[in-house]
N, CA, C and O atoms as a GROMACS GRO file, in nm:
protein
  444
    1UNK      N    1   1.608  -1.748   6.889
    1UNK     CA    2   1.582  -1.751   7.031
    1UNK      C    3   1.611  -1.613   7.088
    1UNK      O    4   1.727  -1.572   7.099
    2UNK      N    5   1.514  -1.549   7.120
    2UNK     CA    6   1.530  -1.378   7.194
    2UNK      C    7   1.586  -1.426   7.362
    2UNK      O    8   1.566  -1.522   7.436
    3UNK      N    9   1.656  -1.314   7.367
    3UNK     CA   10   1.742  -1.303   7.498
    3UNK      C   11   1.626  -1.322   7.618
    3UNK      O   12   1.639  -1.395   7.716
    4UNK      N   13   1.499  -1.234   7.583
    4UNK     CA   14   1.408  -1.223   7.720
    4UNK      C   15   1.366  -1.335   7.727
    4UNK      O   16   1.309  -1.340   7.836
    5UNK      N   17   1.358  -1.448   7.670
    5UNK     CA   18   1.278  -1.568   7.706
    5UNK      C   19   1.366  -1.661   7.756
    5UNK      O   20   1.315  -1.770   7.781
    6UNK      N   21   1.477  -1.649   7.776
    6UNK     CA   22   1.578  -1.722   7.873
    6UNK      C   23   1.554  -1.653   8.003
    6UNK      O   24   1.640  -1.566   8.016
    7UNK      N   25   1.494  -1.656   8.079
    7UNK     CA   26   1.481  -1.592   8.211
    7UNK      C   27   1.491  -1.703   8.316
    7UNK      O   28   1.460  -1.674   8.431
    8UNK      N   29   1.524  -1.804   8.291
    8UNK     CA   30   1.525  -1.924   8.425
    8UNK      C   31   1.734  -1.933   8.417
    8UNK      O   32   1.803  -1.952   8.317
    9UNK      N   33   1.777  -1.912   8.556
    9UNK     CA   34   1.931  -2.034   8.589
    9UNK      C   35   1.902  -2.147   8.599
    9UNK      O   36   1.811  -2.180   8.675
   10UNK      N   37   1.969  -2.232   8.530
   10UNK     CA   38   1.949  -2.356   8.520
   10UNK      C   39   2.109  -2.410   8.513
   10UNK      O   40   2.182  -2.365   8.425
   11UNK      N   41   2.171  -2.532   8.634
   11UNK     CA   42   2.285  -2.581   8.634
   11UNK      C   43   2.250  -2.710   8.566
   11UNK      O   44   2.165  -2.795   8.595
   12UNK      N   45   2.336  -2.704   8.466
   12UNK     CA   46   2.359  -2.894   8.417
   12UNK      C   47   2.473  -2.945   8.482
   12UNK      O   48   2.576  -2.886   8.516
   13UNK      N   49   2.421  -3.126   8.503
   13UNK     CA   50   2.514  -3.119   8.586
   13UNK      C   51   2.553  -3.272   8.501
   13UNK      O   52   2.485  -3.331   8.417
   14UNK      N   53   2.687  -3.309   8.557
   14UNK     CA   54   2.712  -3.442   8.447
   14UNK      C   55   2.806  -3.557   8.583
   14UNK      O   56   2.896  -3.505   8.649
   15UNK      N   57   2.776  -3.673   8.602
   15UNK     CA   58   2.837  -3.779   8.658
   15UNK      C   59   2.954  -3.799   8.679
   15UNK      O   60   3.023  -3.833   8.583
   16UNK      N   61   2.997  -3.790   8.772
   16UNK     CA   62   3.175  -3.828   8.790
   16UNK      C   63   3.182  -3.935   8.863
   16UNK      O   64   3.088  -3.948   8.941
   17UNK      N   65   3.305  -4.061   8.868
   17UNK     CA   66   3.317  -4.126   8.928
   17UNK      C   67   3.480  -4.112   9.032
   17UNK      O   68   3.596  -4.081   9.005
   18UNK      N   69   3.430  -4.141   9.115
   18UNK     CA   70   3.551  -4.091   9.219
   18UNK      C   71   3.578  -4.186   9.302
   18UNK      O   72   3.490  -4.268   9.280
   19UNK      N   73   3.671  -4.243   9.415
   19UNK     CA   74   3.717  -4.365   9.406
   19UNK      C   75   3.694  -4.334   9.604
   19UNK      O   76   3.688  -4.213   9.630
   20UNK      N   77   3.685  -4.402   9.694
   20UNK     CA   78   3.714  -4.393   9.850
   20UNK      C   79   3.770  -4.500   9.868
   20UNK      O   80   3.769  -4.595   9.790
   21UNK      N   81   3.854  -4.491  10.027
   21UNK     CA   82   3.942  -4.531  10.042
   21UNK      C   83   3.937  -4.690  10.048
   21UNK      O   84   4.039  -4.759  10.057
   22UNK      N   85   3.852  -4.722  10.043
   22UNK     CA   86   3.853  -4.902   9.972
   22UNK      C   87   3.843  -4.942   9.821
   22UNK      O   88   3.809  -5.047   9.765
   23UNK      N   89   3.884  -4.822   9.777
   23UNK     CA   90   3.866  -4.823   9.591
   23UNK      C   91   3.677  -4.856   9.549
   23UNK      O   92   3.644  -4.892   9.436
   24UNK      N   93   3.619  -4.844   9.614
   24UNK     CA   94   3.526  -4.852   9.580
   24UNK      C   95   3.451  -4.738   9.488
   24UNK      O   96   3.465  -4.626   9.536
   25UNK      N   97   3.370  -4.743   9.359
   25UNK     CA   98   3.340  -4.595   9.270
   25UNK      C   99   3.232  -4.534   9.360
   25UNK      O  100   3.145  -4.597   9.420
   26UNK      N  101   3.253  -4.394   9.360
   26UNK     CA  102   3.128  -4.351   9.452
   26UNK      C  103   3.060  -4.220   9.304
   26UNK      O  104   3.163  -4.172   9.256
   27UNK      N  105   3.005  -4.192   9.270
   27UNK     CA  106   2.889  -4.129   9.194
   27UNK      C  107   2.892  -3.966   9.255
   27UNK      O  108   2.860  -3.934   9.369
   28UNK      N  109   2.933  -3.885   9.163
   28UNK     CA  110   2.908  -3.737   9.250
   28UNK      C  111   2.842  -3.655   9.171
   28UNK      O  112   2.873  -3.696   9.059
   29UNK      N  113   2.781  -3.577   9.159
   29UNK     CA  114   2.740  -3.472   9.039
   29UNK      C  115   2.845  -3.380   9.044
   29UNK      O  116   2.891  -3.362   9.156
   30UNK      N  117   2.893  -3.321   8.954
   30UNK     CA  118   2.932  -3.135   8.911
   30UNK      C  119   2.881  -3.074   8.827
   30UNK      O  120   2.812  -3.142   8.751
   31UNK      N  121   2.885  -3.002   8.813
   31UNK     CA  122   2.841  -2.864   8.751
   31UNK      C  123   2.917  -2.878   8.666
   31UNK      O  124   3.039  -2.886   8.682
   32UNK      N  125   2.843  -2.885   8.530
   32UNK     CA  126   2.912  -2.873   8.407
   32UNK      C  127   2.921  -2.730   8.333
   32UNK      O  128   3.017  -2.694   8.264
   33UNK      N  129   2.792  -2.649   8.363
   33UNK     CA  130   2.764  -2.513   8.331
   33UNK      C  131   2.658  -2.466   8.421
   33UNK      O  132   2.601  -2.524   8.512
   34UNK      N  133   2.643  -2.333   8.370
   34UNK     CA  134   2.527  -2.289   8.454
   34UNK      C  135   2.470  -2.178   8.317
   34UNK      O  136   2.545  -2.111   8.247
   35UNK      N  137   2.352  -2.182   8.308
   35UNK     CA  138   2.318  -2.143   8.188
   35UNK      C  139   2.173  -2.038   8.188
   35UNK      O  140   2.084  -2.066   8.268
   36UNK      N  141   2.161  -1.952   8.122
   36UNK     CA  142   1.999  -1.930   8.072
   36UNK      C  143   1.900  -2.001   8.050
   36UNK      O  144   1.961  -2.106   8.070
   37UNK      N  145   1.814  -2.030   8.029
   37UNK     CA  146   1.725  -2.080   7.966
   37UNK      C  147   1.577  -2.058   8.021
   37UNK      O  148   1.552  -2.028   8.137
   38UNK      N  149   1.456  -2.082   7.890
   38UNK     CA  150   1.325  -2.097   7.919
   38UNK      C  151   1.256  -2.219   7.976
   38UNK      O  152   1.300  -2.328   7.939
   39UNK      N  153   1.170  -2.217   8.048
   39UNK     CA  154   1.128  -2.324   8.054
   39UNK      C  155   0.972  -2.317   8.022
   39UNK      O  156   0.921  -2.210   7.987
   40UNK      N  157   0.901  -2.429   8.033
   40UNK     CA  158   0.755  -2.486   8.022
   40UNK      C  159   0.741  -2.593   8.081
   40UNK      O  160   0.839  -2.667   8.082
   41UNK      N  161   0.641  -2.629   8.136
   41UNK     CA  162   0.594  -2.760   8.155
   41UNK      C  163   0.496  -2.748   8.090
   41UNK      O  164   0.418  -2.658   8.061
   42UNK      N  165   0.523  -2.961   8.046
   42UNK     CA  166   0.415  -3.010   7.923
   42UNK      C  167   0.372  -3.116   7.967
   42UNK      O  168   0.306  -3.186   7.891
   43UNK      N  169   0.397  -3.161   8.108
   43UNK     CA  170   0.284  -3.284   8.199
   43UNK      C  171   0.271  -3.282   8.298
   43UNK      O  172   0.332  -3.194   8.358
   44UNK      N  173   0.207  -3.349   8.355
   44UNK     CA  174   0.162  -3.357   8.530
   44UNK      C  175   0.173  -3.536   8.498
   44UNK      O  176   0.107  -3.567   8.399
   45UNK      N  177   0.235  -3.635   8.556
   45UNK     CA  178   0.153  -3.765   8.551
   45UNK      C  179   0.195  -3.875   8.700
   45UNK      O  180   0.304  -3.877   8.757
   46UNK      N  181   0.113  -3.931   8.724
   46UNK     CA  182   0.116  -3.998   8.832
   46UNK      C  183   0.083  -4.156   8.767
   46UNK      O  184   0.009  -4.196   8.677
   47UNK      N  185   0.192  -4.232   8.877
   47UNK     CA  186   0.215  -4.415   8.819
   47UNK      C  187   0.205  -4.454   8.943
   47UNK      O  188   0.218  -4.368   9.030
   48UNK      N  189   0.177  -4.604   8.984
   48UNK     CA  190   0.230  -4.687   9.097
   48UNK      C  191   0.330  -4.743   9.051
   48UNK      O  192   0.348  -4.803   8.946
   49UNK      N  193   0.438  -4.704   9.196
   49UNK     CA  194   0.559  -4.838   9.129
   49UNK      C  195   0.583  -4.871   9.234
   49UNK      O  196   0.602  -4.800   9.333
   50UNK      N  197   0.584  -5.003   9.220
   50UNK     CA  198   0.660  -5.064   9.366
   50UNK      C  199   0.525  -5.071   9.493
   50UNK      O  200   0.540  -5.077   9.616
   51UNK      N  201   0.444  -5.068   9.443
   51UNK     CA  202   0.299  -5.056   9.559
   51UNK      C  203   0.303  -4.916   9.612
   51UNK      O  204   0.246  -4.888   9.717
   52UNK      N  205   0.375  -4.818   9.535
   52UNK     CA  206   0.364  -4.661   9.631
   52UNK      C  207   0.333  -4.538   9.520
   52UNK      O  208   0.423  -4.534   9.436
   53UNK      N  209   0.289  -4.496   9.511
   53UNK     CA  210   0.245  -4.357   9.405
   53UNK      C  211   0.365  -4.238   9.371
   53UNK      O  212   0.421  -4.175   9.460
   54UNK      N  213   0.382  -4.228   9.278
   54UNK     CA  214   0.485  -4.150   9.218
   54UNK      C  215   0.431  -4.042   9.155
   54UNK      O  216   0.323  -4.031   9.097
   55UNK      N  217   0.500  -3.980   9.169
   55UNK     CA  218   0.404  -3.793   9.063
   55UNK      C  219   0.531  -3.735   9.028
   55UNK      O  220   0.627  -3.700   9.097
   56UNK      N  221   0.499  -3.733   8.851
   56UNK     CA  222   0.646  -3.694   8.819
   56UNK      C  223   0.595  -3.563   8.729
   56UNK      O  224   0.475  -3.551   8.706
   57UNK      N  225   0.688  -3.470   8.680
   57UNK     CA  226   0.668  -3.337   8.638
   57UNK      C  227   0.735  -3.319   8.507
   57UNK      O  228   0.856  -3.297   8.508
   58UNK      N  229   0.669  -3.327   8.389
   58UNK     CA  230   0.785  -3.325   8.241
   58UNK      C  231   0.801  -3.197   8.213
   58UNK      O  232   0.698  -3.132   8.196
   59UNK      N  233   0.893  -3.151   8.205
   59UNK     CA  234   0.930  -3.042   8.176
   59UNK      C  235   1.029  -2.989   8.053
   59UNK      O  236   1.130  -3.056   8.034
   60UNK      N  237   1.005  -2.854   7.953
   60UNK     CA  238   1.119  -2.879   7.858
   60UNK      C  239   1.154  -2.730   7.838
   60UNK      O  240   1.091  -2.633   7.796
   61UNK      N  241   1.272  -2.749   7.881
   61UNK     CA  242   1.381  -2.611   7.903
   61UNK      C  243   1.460  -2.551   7.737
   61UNK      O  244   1.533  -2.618   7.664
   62UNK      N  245   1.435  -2.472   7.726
   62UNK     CA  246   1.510  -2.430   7.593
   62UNK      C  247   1.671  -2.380   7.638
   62UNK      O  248   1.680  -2.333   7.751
   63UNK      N  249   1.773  -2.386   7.569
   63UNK     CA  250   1.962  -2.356   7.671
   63UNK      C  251   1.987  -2.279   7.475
   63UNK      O  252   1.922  -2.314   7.376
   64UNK      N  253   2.080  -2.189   7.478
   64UNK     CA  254   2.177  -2.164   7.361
   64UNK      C  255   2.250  -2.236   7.348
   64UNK      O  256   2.314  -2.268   7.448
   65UNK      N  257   2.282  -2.307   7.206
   65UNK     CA  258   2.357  -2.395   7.186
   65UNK      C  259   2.532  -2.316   7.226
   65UNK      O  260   2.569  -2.199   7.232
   66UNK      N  261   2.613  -2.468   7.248
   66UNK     CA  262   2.785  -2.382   7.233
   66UNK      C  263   2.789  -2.530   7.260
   66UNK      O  264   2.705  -2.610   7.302
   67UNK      N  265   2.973  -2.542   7.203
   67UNK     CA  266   3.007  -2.698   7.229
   67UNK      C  267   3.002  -2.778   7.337
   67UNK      O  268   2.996  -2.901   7.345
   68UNK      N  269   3.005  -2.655   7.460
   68UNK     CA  270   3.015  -2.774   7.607
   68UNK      C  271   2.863  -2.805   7.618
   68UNK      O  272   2.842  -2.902   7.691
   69UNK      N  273   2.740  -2.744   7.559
   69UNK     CA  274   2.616  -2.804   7.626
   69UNK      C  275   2.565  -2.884   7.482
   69UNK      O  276   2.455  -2.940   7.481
   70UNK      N  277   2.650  -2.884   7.368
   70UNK     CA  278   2.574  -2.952   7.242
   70UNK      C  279   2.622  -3.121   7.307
   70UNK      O  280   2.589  -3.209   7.228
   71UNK      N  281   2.684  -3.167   7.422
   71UNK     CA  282   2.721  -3.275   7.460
   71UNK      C  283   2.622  -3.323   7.546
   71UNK      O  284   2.628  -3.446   7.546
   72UNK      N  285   2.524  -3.278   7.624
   72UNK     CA  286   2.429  -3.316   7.679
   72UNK      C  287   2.371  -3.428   7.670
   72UNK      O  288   2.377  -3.462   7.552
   73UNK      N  289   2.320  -3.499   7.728
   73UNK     CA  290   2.280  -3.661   7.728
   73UNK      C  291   2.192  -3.717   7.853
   73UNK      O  292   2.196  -3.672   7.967
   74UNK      N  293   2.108  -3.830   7.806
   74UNK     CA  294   1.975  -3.861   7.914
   74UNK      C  295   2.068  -3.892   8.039
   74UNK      O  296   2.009  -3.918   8.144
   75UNK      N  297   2.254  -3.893   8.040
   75UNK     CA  298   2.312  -3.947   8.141
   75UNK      C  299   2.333  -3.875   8.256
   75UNK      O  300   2.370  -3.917   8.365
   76UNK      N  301   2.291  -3.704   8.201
   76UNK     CA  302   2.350  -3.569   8.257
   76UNK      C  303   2.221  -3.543   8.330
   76UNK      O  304   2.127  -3.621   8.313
   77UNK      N  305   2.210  -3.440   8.407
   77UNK     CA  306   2.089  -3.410   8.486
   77UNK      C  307   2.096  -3.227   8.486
   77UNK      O  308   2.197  -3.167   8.450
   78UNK      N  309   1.992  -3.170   8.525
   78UNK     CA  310   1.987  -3.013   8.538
   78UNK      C  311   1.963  -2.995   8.661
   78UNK      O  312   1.967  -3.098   8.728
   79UNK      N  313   1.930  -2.867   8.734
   79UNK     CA  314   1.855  -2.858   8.822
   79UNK      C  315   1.854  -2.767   8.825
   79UNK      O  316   1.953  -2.705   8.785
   80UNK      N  317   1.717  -2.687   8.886
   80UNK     CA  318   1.655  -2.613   8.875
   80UNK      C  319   1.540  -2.509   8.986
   80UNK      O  320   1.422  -2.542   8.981
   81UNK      N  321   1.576  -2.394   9.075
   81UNK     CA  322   1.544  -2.392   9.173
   81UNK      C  323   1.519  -2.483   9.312
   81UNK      O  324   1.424  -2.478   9.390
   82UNK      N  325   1.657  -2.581   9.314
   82UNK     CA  326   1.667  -2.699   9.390
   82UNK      C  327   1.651  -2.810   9.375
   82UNK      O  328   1.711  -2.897   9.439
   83UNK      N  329   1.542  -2.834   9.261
   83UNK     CA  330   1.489  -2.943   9.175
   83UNK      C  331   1.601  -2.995   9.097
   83UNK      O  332   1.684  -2.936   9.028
   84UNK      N  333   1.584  -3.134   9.125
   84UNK     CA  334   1.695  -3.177   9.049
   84UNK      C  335   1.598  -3.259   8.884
   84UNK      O  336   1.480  -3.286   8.905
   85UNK      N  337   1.628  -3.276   8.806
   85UNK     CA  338   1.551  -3.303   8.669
   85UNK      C  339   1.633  -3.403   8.602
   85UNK      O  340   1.753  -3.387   8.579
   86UNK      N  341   1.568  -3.502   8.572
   86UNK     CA  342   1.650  -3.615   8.515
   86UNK      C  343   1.606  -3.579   8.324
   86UNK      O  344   1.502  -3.536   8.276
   87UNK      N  345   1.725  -3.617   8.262
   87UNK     CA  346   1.678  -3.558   8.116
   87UNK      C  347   1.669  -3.686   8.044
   87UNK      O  348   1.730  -3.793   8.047
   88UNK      N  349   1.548  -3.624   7.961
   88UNK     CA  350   1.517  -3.773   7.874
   88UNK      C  351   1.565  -3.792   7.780
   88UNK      O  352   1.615  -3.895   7.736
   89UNK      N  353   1.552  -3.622   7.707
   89UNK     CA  354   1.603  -3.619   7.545
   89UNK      C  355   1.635  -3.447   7.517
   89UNK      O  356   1.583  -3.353   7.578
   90UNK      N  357   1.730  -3.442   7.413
   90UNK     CA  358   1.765  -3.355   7.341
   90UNK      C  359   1.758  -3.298   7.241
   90UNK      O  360   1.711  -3.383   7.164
   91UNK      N  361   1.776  -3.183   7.170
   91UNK     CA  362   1.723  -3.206   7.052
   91UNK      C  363   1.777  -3.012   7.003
   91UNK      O  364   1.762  -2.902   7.056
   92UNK      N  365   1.853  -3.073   6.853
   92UNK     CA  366   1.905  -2.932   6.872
   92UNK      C  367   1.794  -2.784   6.762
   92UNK      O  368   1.726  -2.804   6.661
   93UNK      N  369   1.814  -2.677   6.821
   93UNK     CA  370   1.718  -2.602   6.745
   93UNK      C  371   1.785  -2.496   6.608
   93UNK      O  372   1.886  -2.425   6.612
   94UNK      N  373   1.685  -2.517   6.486
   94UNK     CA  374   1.747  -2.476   6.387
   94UNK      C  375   1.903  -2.557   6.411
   94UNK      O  376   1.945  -2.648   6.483
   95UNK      N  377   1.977  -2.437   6.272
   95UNK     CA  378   2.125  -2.463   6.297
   95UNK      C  379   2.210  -2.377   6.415
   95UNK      O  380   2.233  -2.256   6.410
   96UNK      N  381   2.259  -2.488   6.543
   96UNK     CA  382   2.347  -2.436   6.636
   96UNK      C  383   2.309  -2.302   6.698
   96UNK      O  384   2.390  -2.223   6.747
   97UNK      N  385   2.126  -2.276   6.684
   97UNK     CA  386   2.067  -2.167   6.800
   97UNK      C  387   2.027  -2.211   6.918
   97UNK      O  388   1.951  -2.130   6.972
   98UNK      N  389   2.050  -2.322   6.989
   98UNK     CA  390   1.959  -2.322   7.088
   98UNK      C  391   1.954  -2.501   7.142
   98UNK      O  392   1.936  -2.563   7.037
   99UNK      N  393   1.959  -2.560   7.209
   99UNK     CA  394   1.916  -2.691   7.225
   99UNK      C  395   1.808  -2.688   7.300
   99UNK      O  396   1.806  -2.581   7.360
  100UNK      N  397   1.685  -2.777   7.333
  100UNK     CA  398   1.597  -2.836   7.365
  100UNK      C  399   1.598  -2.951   7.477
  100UNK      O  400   1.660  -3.054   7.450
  101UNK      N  401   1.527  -2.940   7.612
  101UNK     CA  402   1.614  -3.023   7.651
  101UNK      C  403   1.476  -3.078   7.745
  101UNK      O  404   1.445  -3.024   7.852
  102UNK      N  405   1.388  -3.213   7.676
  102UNK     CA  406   1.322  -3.267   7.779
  102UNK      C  407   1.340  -3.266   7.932
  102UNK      O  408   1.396  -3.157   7.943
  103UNK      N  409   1.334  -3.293   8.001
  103UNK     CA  410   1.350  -3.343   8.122
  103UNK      C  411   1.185  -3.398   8.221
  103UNK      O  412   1.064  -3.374   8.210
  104UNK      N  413   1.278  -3.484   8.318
  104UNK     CA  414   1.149  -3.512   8.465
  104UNK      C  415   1.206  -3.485   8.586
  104UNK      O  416   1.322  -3.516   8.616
  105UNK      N  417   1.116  -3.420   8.665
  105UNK     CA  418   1.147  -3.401   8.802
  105UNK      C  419   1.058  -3.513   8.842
  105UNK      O  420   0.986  -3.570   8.760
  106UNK      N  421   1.067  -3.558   9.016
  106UNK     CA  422   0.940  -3.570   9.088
  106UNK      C  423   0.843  -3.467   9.133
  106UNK      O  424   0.874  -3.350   9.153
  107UNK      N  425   0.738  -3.511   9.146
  107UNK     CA  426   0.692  -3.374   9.172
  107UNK      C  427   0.687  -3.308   9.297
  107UNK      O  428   0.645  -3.194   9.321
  108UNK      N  429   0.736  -3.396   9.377
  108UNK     CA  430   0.754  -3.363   9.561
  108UNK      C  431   0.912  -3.297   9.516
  108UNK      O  432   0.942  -3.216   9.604
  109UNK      N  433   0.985  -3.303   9.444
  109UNK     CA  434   1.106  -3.204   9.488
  109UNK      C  435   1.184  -3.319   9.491
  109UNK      O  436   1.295  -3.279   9.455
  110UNK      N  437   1.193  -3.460   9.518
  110UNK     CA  438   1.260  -3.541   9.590
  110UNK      C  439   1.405  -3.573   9.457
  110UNK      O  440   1.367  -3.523   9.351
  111UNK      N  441   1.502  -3.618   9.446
  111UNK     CA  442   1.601  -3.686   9.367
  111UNK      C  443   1.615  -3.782   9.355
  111UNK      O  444   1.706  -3.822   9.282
   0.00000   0.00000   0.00000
């Protein structure tokens, strides 16, 4: 993986659960890293769900592997010039150069 083809910031971000004052769990994102990486998009596709039209954006980001991002999971999310990207799948490249990292946005920007 050459240095120039990481040209995108990209934050991963991973689920925390945090408690308010009726103990109830409330859901927060953090920032797990903030990283290099390439990207591509490899779809455009549009579904009905729910009686309303959806347009979602597949996208697949290349990151350098290291132990805090070889943990990555469809549970964790990225984001990406504001875009937030839900990840589908992973997948690591060669030995410990690089991970692979599906993801979907919407395509309006929305979360």
């Amino acid at each position: 993986m050459q240095a120039g083809q990481l040209d995108r910031r990209i934050d991963l971000l991973r689920s925390t659960i945090s408690y308010d004052a009726f103990n109830s769990p409330i859901e927060t994102w953090t920032t797990l890293a903030t990283v290099w990486a390439s990207r591509r998009d490899i779809s455009d596709g549009e579904r009905f769900q729910a009686g309303q039209m959806n347009a979602s954006r597949m996208t697949r980001f290349q990151i350098r592997w290291s132990n805090l991002v070889k943990t990555l999971s469809p549970k964790d999310r990225l984001q990406f010039e504001g875009v937030v990207y839900d990840i589908m799948a992973t997948k690591e490249l060669n030995r410990h150069e690089g991970i692979e990292i599906t993801a979907s946005s919407r395509a309006d920007g929305a979360a």
